[in-house]
C-alpha positions as CSV (number, residue, x, y, z in Angstrom):
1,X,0.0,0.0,0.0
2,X,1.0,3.5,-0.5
3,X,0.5,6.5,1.5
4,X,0.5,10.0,0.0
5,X,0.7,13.4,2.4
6,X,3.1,16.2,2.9
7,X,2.0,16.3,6.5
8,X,4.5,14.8,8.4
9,X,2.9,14.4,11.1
10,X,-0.7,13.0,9.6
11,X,1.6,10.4,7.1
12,X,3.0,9.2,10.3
13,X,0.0,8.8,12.2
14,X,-1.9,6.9,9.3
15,X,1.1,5.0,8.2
16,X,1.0,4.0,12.2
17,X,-2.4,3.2,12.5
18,X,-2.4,1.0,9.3
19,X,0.4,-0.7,10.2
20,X,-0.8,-1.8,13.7
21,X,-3.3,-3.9,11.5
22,X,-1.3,-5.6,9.5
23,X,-0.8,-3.7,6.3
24,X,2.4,-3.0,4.9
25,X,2.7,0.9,3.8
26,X,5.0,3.0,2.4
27,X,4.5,6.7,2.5
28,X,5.4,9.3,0.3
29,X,5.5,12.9,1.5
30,X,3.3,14.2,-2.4
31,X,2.4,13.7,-5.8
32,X,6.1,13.2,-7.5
33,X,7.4,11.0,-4.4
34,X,4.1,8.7,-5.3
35,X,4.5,8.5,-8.9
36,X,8.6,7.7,-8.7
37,X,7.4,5.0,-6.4
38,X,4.7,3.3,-8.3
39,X,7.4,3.7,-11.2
40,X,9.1,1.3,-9.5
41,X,6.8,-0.6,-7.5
42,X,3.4,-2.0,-7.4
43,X,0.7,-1.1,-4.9
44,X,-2.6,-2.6,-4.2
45,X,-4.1,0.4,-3.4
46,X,-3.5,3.9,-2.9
47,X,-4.7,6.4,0.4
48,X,-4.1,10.0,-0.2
49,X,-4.6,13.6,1.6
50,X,-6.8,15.1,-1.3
51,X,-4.6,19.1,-1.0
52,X,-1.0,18.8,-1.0
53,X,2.2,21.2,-1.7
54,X,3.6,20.4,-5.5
55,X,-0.3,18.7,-6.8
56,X,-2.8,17.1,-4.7
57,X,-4.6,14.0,-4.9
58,X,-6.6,14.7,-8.0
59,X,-3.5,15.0,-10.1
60,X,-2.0,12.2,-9.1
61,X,-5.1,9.6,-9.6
62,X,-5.0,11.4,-13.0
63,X,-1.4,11.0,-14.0
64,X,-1.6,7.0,-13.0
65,X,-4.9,6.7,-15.1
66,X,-2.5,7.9,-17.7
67,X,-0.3,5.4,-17.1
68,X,-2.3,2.9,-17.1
69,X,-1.3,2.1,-13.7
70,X,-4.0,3.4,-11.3
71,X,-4.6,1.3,-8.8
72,X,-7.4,2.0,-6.7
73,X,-7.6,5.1,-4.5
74,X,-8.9,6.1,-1.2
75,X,-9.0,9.8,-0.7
76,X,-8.5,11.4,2.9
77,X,-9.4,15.3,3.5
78,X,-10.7,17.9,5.4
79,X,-12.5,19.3,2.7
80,X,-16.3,18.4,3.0
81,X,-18.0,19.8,0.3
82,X,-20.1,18.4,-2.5
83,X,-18.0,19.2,-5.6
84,X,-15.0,17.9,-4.2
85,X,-17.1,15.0,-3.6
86,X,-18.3,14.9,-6.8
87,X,-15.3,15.4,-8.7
88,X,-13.9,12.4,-6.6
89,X,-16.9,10.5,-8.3
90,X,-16.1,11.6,-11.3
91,X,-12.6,10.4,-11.2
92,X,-13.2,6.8,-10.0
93,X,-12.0,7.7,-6.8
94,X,-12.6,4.4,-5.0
95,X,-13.8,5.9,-1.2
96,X,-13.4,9.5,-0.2
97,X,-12.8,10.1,3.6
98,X,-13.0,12.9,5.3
99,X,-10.5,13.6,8.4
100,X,-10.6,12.7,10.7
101,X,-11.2,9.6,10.2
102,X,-10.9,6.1,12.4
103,X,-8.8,3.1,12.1
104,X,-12.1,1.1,11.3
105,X,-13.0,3.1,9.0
106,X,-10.4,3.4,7.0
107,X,-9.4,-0.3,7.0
108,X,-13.2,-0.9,5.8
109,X,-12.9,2.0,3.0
110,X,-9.2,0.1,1.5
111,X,-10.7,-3.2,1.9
112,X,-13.6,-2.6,-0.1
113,X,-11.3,-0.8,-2.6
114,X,-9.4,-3.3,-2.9
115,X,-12.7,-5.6,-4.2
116,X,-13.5,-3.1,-6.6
């Protein structure tokens, strides 16, 4: 799994709380981090902060799709508003999260990504 946010201190805490139930995570601190990853590596799913320094979440589920290599993507934000949500739709954006948000919730949002 990969982990996208340029807040230390949230990647650390989700990366933490993830890995306490058994997921393996790498976390990347924004958008180019993430895409020189997946460049290299493979990752069953994607959880990223929606507004990052250097391109946010929206750019970099588009940049995989052009790829070819998107895999699926669970957004976490603090922005609650309905056309963020529905651009998220729009953009196959697989759950979209709004911080803060739970262990339990987050492990159901990737899970059922990862059935999609």
């Amino acid at each position: 799994m990969l982990h996208v946010d340029d807040d230390p201190s949230a990647s650390k805490l989700v990366a933490r709380m993830l890995r306490s139930v058994g997921f393996r995570v790498t976390s990347t601190g924004g958008v180019d981090e993430a895409l020189t990853v997946l460049a290299a590596e493979q990752a069953d799913v994607v959880v990223s902060d929606l507004i990052m320094v250097g391109g946010d979440g929206f750019s970099l589920l588009s940049q995989l799709r052009e790829r070819g290599t998107a895999p699926p993507v669970v957004m976490l934000t603090s922005v609650d508003d309905e056309a963020t949500v529905e651009e998220a739709r729009r953009l196959g954006v697989a759950r979209f999260l709004t911080k803060p948000v739970g262990t339990d919730v987050l492990v159901e949002a990737i899970e059922a990504a990862l059935k999609r």
